[in-house]
N, C-alpha and C positions, 0 to 999 in steps of 0.2 A: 121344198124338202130335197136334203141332198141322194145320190143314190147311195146305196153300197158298194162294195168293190166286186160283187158278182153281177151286178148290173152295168156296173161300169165294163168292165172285160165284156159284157155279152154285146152292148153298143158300138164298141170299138175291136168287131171284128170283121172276117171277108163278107160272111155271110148276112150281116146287115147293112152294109156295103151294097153287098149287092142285092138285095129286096128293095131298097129306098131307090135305088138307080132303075130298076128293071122292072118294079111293080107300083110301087108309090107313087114316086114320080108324074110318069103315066095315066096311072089312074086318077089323082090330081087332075093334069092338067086337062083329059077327060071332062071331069065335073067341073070346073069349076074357069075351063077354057084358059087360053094365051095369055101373059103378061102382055101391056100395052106397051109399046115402042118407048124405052127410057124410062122403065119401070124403076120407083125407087122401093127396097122390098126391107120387110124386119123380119130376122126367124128369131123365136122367143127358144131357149133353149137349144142352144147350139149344139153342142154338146162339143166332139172335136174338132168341128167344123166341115166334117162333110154334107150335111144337109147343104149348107150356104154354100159350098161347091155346085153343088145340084143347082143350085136357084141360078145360078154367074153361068153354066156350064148349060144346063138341060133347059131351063125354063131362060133363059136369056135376059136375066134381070141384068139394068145399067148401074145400081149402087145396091148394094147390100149391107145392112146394120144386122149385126147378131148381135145377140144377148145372152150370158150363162148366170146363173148364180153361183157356180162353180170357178173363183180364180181358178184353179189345175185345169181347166175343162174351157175356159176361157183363153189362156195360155196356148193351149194344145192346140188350140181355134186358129189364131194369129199365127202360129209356126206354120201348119198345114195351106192357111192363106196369102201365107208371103208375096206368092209370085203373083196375086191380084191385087197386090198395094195400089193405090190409088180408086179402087172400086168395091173393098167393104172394111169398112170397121166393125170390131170386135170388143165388148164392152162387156164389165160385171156390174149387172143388173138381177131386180127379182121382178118375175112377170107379173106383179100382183100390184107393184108400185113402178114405171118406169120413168116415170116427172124425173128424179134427178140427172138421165141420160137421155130423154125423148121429152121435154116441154111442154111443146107444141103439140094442141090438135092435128089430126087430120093431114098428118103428111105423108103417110106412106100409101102404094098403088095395092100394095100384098102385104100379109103376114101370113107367116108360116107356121105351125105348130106340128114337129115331128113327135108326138108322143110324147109332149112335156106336163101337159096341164092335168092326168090324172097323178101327179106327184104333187101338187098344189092342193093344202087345205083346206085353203078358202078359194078353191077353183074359179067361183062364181066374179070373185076380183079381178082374175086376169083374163076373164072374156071381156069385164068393163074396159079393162089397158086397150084390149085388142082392138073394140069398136073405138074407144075414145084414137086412136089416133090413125085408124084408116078414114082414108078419104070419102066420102060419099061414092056409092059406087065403088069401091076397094071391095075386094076379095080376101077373105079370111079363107084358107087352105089350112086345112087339119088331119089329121092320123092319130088315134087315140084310142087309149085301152079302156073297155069300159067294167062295171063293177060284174060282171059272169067270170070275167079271167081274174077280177082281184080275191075273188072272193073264195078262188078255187086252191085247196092246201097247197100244194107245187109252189104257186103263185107268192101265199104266205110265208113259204118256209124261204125260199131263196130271195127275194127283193124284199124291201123295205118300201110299203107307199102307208097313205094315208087308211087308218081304218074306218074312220067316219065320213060319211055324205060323200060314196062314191055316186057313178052314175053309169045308166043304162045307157044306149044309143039315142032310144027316147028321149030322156030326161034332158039330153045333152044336146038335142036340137029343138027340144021345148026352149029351151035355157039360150039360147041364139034368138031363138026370136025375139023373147023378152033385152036382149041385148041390144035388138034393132040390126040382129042379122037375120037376111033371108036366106033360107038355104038355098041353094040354087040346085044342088043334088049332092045325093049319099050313095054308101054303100057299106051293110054291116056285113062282114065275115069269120068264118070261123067260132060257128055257131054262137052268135054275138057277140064274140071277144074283141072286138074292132072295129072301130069303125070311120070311115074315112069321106071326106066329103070339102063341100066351097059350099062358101055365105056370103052374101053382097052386102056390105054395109048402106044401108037404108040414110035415106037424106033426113 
C-alpha cells in the first residue's frame, strides 16, 4: 500500500532523519547486535533511501539491496545513494512477492524493516519474504507501528494504512515465531505504539 502525500512529507523530513540515526539505529543494533564482517543486507521499503544509508554508514553493511514499491521513492533511493555505487542497489519490488528481484533463498546476513510492514495487507506475506530469504542465523531488524497508534483518529484522519488485521506488539512477535523467527529482543514504546526489536532466522 502506497502512502499519502502527508506520509510521504512526514518521512522525508530532518526530524526523522534524525530519530532513525540517533534512536533506531542504536537501539537496533542494541537488540539485535553487530552486522558480521561483509554483511550482505536487504531494507524492504526504502523509502528515500536513507535508512540504507544507516545500514552502509552506522551499521557497516558491505552490500546493500533496497527495495520500494514506490518507483518516485525508489528513484529518490538511487539519487541519495549515488556516491555508494558499487555497494547497493536499489530496485522496485513489493515485500509481499520479491522472487522477481531476490530468487534465491537464503542470501542475505540482515533485513531491515523501517516501519514498512504495517502498510502491507497481507502483512503476514512479507514476514514469509523476510525469513524466506535470510540466511539461517540472519537477523531480521524491525521498527514498526502497531494497531494502538492505527487505530487512534489523528492516525485515521492523516495516513492512509490498512483497516483490517492490524497488529499489537504481541501479535507481531507471535507472528515471528511462527515464521521461524526467534526474537532475540524487543522493546515496545510509547504506550504501545511501537515497537522495535531482532529475530534470528531459525535453521
Amino acid at each position: 500500500m502506497l502512502m499519502n502525500r502527508i506520509e510521504t512529507v512526514v518521512i522525508n523530513n530532518p526530524v526523522r532523519r534524525a530519530l532513525q540515526r540517533w534512536y533506531e539505529a542504536p537501539v537496533l543494533e542494541r537488540l539485535g547486535g553487530p552486522l558480521p564482517v561483509g554483511a550482505r543486507v536487504l531494507e524492504i521499503g526504502c523509502g528515500p533511501g536513507y535508512g540504507a544509508r544507516l545500514l552502509l554508514e552506522h551499521f557497516g553493511a558491505a552490500q546493500v539491496d533496497a527495495v520500494d514499491l514506490d518507483p518516485a521513492m525508489a528513484a529518490r533511493a538511487r539519487r541519495r545513494l549515488a556516491p555508494y555505487r558499487g555497494r547497493v542497489r536499489v530496485g522496485v519490488a513489493d515485500a509481499t512477492d520479491l522472487r522477481p528481484l531476490i530468487p534465491d533463498d537464503g542470501v542475505y546476513d540482515a533485513v531491515f524493516d523501517f516501519g514498512i510492514i504495517h502498510h502491507i495487507p497481507t502483512w503476514r506475506n512479507a514476514l514469509d519474504e523476510v525469513a524466506r530469504v535470510l540466511k539461517p542465523g540472519g537477523t531480521f531488524y524491525f521498527e514498526e507501528v502497531t494497531k494502538h497508534a492505527l487505530d487512534r483518529a489523528s492516525y485515521r484522519l492523516l495516513f492512509d494504512h490498512p483497516a483490517h488485521d492490524r497488529f499489537t506488539d504481541t501479535d507481531f512477535l507471535a507472528e515471528l515465531a511462527a515464521h521461524g523467527l526467534a526474537a532475540r529482543g524487543h522493546r515496545t514504546i510509547v504506550f504501545g505504539d511501537f515497537v522495535l526489536g531482532a529475530a534470528e532466522r531459525t535453521p
